[in-house]
C-alpha atoms as a printed R data frame, in Angstrom:
    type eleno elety resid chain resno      x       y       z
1   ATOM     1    CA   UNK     A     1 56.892 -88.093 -37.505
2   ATOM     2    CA   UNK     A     2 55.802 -91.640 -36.701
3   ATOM     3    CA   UNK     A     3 55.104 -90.137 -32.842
4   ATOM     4    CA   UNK     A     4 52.855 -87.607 -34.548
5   ATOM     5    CA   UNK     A     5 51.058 -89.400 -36.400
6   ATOM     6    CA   UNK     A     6 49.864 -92.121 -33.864
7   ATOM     7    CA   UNK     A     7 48.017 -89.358 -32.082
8   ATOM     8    CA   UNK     A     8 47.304 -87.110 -35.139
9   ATOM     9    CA   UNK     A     9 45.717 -88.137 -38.469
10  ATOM    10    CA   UNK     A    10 43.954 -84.974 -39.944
11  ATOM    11    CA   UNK     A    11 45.735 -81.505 -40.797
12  ATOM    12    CA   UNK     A    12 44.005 -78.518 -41.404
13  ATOM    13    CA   UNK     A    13 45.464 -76.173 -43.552
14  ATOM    14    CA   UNK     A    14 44.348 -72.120 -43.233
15  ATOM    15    CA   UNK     A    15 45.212 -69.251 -45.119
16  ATOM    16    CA   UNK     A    16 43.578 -66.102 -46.865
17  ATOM    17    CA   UNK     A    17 43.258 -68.028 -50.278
18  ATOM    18    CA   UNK     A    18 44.650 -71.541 -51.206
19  ATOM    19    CA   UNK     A    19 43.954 -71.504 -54.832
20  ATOM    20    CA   UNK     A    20 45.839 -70.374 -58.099
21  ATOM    21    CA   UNK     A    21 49.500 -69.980 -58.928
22  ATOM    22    CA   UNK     A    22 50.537 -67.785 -56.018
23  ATOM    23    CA   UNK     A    23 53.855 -68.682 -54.031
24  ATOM    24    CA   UNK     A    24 51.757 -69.473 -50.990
25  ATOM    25    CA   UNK     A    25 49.192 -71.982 -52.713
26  ATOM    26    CA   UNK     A    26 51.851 -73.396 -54.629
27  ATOM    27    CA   UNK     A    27 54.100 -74.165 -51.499
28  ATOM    28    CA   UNK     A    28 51.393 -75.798 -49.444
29  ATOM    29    CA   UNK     A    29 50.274 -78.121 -51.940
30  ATOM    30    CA   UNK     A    30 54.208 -79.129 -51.490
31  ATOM    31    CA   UNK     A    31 53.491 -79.957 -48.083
32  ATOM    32    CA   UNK     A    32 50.404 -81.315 -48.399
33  ATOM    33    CA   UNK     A    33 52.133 -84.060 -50.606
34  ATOM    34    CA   UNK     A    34 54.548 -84.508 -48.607
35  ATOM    35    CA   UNK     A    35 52.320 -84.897 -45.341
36  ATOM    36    CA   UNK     A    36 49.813 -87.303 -47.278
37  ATOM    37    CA   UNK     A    37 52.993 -89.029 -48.546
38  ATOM    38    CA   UNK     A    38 53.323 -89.621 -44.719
39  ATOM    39    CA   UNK     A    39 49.676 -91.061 -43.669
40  ATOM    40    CA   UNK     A    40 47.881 -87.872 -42.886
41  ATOM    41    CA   UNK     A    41 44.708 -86.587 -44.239
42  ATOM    42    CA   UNK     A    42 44.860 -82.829 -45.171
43  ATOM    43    CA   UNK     A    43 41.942 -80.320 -45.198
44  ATOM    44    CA   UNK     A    44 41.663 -76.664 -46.330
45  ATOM    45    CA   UNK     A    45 40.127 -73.655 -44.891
46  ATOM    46    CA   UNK     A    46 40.476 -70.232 -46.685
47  ATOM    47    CA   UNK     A    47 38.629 -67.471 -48.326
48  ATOM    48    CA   UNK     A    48 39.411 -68.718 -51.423
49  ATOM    49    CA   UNK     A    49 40.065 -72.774 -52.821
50  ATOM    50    CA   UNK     A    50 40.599 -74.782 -55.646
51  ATOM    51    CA   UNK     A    51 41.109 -78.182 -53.632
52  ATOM    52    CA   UNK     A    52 39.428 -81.186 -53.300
53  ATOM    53    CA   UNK     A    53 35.620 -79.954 -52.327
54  ATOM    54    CA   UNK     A    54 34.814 -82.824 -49.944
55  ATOM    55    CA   UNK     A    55 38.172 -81.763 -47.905
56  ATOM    56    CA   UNK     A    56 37.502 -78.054 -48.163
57  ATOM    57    CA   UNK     A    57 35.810 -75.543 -45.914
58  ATOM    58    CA   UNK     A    58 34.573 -72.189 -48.128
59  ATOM    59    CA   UNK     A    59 34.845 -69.203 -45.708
60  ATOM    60    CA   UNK     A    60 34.547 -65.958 -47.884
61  ATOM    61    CA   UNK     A    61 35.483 -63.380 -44.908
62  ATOM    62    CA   UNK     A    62 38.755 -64.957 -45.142
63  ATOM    63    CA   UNK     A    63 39.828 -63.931 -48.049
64  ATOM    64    CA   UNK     A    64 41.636 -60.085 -48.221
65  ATOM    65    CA   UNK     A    65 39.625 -59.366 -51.013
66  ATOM    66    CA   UNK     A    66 36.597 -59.414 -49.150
67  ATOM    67    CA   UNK     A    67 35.052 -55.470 -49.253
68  ATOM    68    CA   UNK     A    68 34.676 -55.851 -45.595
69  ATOM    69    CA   UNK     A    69 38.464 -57.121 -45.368
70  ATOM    70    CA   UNK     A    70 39.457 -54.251 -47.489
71  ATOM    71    CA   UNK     A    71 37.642 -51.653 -45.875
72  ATOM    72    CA   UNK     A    72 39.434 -52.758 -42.518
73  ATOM    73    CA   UNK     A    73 42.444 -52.767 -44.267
74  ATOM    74    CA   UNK     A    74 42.398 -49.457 -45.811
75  ATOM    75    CA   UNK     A    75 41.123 -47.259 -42.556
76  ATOM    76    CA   UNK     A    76 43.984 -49.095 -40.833
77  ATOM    77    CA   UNK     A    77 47.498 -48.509 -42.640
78  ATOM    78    CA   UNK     A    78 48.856 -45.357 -43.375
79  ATOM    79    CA   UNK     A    79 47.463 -44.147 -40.419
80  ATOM    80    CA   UNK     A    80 48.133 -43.260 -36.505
81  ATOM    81    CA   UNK     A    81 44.520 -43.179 -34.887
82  ATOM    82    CA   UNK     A    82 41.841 -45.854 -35.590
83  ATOM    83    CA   UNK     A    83 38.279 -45.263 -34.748
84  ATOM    84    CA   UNK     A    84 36.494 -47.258 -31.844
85  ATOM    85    CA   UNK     A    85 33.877 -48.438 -34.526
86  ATOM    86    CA   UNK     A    86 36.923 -50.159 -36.722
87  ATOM    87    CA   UNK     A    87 37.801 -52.223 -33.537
88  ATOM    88    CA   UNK     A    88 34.200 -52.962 -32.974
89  ATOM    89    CA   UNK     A    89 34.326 -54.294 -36.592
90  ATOM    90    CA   UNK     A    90 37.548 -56.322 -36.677
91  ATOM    91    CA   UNK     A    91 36.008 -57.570 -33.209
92  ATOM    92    CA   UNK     A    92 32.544 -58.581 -34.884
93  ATOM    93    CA   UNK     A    93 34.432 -60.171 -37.716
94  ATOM    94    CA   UNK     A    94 36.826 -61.854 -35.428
95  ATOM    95    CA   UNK     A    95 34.058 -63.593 -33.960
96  ATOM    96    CA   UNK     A    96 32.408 -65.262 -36.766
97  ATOM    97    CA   UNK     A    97 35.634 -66.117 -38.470
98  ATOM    98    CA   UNK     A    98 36.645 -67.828 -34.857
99  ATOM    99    CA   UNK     A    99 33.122 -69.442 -34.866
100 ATOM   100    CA   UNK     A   100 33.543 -70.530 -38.531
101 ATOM   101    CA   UNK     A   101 37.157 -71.732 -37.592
102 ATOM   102    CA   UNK     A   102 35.883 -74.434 -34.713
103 ATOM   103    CA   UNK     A   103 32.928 -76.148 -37.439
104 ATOM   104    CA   UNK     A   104 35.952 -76.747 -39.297
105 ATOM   105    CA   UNK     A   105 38.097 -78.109 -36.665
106 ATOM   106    CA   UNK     A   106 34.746 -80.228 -35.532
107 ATOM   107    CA   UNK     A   107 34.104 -81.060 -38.884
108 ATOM   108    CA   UNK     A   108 37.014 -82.610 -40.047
109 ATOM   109    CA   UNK     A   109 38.635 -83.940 -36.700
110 ATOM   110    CA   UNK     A   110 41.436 -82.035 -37.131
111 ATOM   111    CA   UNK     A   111 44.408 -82.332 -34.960
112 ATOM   112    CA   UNK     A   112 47.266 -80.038 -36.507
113 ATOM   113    CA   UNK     A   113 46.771 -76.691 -37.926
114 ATOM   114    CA   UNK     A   114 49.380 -75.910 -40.918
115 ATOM   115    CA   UNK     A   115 48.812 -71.780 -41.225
116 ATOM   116    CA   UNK     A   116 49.715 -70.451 -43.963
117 ATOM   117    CA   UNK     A   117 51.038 -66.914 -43.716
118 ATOM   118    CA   UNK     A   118 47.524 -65.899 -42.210
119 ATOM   119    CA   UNK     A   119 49.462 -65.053 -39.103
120 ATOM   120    CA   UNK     A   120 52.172 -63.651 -41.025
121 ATOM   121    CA   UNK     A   121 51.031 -60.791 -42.823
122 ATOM   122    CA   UNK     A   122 48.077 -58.470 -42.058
123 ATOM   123    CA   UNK     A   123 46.035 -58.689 -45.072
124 ATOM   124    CA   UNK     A   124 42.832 -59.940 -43.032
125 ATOM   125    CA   UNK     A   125 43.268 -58.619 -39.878
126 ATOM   126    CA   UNK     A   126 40.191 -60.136 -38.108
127 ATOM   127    CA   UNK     A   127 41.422 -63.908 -39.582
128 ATOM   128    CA   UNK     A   128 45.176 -63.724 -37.541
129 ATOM   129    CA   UNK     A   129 43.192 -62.307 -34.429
130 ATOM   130    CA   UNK     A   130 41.191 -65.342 -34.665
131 ATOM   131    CA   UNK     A   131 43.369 -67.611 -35.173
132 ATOM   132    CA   UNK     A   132 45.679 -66.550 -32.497
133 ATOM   133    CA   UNK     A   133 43.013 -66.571 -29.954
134 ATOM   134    CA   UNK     A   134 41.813 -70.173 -31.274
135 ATOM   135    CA   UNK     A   135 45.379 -71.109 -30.745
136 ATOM   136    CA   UNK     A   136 45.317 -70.028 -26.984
137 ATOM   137    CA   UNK     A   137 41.575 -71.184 -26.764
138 ATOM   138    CA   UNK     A   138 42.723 -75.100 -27.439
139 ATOM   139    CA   UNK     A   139 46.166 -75.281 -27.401
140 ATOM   140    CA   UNK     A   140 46.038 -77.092 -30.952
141 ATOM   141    CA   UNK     A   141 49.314 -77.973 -32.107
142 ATOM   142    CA   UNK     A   142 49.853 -75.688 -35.025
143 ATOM   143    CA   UNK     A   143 52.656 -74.796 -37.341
144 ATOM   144    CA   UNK     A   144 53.127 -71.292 -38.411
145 ATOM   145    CA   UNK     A   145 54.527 -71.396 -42.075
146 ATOM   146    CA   UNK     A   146 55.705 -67.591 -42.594
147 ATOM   147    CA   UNK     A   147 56.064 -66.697 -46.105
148 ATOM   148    CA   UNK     A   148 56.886 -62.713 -45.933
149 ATOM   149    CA   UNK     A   149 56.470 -60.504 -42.680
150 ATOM   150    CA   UNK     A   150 54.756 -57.292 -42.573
151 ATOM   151    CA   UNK     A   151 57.890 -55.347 -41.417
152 ATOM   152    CA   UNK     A   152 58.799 -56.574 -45.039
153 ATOM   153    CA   UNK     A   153 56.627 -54.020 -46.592
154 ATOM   154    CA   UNK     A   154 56.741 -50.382 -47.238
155 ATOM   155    CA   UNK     A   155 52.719 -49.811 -47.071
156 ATOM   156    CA   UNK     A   156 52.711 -51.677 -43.532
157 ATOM   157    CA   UNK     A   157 55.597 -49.366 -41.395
158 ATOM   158    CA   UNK     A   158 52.875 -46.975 -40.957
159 ATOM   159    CA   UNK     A   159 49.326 -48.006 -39.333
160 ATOM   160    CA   UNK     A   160 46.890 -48.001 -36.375
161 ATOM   161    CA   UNK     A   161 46.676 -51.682 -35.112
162 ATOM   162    CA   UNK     A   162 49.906 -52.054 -33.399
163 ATOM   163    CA   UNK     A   163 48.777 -53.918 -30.726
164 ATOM   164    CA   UNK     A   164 47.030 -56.302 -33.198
165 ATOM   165    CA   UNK     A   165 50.349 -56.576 -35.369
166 ATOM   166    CA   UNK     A   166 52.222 -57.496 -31.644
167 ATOM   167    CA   UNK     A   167 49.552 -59.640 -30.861
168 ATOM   168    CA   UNK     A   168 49.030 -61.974 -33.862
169 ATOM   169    CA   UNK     A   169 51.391 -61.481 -36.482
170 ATOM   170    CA   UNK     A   170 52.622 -63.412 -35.498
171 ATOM   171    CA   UNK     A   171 51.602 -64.582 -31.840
172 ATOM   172    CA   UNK     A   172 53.659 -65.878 -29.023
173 ATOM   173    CA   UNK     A   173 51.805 -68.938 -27.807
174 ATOM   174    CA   UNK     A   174 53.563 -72.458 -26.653
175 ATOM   175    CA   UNK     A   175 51.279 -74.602 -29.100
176 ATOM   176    CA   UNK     A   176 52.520 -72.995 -32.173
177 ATOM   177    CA   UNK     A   177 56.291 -73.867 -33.908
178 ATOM   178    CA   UNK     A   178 57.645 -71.410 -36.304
179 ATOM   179    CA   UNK     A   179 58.867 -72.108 -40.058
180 ATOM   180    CA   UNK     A   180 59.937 -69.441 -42.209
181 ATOM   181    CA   UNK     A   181 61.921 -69.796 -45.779
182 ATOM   182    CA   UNK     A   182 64.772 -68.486 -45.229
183 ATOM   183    CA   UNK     A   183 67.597 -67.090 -43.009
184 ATOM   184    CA   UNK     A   184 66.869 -63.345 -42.646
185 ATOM   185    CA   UNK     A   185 63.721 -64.359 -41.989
186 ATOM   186    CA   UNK     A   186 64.642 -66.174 -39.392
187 ATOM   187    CA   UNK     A   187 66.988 -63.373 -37.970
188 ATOM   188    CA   UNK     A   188 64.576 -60.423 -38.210
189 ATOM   189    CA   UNK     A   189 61.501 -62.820 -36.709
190 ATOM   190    CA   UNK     A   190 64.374 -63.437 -33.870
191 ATOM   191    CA   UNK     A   191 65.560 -59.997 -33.120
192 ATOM   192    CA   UNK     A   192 61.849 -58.630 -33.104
193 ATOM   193    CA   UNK     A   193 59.944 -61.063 -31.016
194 ATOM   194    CA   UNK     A   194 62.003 -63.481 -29.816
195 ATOM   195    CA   UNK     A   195 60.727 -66.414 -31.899
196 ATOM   196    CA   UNK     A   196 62.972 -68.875 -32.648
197 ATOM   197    CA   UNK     A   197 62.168 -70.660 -36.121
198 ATOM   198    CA   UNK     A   198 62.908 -73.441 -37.915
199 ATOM   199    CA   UNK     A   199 64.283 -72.577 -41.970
200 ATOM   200    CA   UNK     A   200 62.588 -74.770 -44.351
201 ATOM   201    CA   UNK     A   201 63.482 -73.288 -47.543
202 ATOM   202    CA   UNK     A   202 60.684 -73.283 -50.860
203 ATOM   203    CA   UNK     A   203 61.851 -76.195 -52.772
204 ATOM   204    CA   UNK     A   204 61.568 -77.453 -56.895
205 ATOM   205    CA   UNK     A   205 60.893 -81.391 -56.972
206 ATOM   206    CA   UNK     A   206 63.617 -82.053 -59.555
207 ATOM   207    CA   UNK     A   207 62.725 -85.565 -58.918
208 ATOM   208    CA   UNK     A   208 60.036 -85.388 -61.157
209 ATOM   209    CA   UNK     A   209 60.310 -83.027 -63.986
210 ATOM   210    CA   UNK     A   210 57.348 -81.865 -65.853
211 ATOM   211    CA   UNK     A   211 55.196 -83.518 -68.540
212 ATOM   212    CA   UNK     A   212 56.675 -82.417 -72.207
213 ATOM   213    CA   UNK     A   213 55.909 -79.527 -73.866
214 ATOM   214    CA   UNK     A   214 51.855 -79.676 -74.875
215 ATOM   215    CA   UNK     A   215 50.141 -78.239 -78.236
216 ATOM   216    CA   UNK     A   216 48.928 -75.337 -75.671
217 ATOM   217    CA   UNK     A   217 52.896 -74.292 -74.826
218 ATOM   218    CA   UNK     A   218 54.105 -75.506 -78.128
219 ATOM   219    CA   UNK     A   219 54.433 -72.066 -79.034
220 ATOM   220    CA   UNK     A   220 55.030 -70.194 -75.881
221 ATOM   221    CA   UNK     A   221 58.771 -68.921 -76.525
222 ATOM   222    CA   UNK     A   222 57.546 -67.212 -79.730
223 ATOM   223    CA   UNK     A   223 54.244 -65.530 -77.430
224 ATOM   224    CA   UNK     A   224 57.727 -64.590 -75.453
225 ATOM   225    CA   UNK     A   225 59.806 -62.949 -78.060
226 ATOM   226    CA   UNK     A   226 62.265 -65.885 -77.240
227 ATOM   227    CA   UNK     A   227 64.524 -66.887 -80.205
228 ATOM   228    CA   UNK     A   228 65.544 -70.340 -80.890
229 ATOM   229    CA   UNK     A   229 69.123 -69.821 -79.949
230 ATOM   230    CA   UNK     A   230 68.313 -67.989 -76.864
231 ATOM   231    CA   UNK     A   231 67.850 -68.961 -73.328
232 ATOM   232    CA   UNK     A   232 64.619 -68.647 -71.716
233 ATOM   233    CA   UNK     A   233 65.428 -68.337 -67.886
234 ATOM   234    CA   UNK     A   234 62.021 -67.708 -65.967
235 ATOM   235    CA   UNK     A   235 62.034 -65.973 -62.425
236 ATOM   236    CA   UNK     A   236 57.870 -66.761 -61.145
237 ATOM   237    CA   UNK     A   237 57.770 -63.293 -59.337
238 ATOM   238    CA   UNK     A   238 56.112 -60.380 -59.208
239 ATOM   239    CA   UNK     A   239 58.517 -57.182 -59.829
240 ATOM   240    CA   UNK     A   240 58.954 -55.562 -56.380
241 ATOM   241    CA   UNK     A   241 62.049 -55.052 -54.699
242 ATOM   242    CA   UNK     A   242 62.183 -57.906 -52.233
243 ATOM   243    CA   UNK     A   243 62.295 -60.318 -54.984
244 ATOM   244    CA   UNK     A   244 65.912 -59.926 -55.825
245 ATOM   245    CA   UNK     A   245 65.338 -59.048 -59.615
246 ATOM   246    CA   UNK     A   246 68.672 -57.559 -59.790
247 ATOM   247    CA   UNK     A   247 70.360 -61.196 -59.065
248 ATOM   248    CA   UNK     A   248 68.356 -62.633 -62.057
249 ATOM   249    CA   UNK     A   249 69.697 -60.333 -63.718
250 ATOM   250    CA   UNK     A   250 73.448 -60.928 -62.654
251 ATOM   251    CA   UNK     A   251 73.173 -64.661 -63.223
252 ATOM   252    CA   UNK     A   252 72.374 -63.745 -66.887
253 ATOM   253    CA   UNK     A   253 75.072 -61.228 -66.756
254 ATOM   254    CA   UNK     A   254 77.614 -64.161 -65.928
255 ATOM   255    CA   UNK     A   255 76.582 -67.158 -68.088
256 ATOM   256    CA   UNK     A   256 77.986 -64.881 -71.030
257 ATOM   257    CA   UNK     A   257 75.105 -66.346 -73.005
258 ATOM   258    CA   UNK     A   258 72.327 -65.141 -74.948
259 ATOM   259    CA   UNK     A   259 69.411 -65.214 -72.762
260 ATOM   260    CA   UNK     A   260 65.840 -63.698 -72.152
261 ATOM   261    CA   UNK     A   261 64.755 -63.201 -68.757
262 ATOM   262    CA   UNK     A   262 60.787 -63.322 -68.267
263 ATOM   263    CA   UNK     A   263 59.221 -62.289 -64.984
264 ATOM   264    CA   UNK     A   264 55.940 -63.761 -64.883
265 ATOM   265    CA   UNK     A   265 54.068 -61.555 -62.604
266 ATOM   266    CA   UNK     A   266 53.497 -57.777 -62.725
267 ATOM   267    CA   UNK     A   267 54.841 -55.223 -60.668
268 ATOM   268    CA   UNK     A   268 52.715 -54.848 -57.199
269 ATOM   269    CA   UNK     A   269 52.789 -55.599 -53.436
270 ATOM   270    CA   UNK     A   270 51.645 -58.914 -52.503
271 ATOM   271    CA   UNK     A   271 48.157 -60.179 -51.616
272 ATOM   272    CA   UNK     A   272 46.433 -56.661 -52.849
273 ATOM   273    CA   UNK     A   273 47.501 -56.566 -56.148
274 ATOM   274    CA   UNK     A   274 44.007 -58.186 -58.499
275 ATOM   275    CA   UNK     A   275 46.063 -58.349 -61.618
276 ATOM   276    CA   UNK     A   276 48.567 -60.106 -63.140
277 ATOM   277    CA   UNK     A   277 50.535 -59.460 -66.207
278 ATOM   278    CA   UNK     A   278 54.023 -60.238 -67.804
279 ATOM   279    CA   UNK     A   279 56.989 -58.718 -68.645
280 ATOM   280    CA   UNK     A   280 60.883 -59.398 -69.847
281 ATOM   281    CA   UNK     A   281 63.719 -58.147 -69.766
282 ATOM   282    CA   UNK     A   282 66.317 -58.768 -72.372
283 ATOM   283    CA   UNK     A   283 69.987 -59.002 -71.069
């Protein structure tokens, strides 16, 4: 890392939204302590952000929630044929993103992009073309953190941008090195492109546990339906079958203990689900 960072000081961190309590966000403010732990200066470009503002970038087409995002999105999965105009429109929005992606780059010096799951999974479509052509444009040394792939997902099998999905999620360019989280991740990303990954697994920092228990959580395990001589064990997931629910619930099973299991997110796919909830399960 030394190497690197004599030629690189400034890393430039993209997704859809950095921001909130989502796995993403949560795992690259990991690595953007551990890279500042390091010497380098870390910047943020997404759709949505809750970062530092004089470090940040605001692009609001980045974000999947944008209508114009959405209305890609939805006239391109779950069917066969897109129309010409749809292409004209990822196109169009391509271009600005890419346009908005270089000020960025210019603006903040930046010599290492850290992309987070924007060339992953195909909730903006325009932002991965972008990227991916950036990529080639400059030949910017760029990780490609892959959180979940779109052959992951039910609601992405069937669709109209192939060649897009070939193209950029994610791309095959010699500038960019692969990390995904886990093992069958990096056997699947193998097997279909011919990527080869490095596995960099999400991590806790046991190092340094929380603060104590504040006046606003004082009373969380009775909000929970948690009794005092139970055991609160907490999977931070949404409920959809790639989460491994059923393993939670084994664990329990085998402590032979009195336990509560709360899953802190509702049930729903991924980037295009607006609402959160919670829900337990008693074991």
């Amino acid at each position: 890392m030394s190497n690197l960072k004599s030629r690189i000081r400034n890393v430039g961190f993209i997704s859809t939204r950095l921001a909130g309590t989502d796995g993403v966000s949560l795992e690259a403010e990991k690595w953007t302590q551990v890279l500042e732990a390091e010497g380098f200066r870390c910047y943020y470009f997404a759709g949505e952000l809750d970062r530092d503002p004089d470090r940040s970038y605001l692009e609001p087409l980045a974000h999947f929630s944008h209508p114009e995002i959405l209305e890609i999105h939805n006239v391109c999965f779950g069917k066969r044929k897109r129309r010409r105009s749809v292409t004209r429109k990822i196109q169009d929005i391509k271009h600005v993103l890419k346009n908005e992606l270089y000020r960025f780059i210019k603006k903040f010096d930046i010599g290492l992009l850290v992309i987070e799951n924007a060339l992953t999974i195909p909730v903006n479509v325009p932002l991965g073309v972008a990227l991916t052509e950036l990529i080639a444009e400059t030949d910017m040394p760029t990780v490609a953190h892959h959180h979940d792939f779109y052959w992951e997902r039910d609601r992405f099998a069937h669709n109209a941008i192939s060649d897009y999905l070939n193209m950029a999620f994610p791309p095959v360019l010699p500038s960019i090195r692969h990390v995904v989280i886990n093992s069958f991740a990096d056997e699947q990303l193998s097997l279909r492109t011919g990527i080869s990954a490095r596995i960099i697994p999400n991590v806790m920092d046991f190092e340094h546990p929380p603060p104590p228990v504040d006046e606003y959580a004082a009373d969380v395990r009775q909000d929970l339906g948690v009794a005092d001589d139970e055991l609160l064990i907490l999977q931070p997931t949404r409920v959809v079958q790639r989460k491994g629910i059923e393993h939670a619930i084994e664990l329990i099973h085998r402590l032979k203990m009195k336990a509560k299991l709360v899953i802190s997110h509702a049930s729903g796919d991924g980037a295009m689900t607006m609402k959160h909830g919670c829900g337990n399960i008693q074991i």
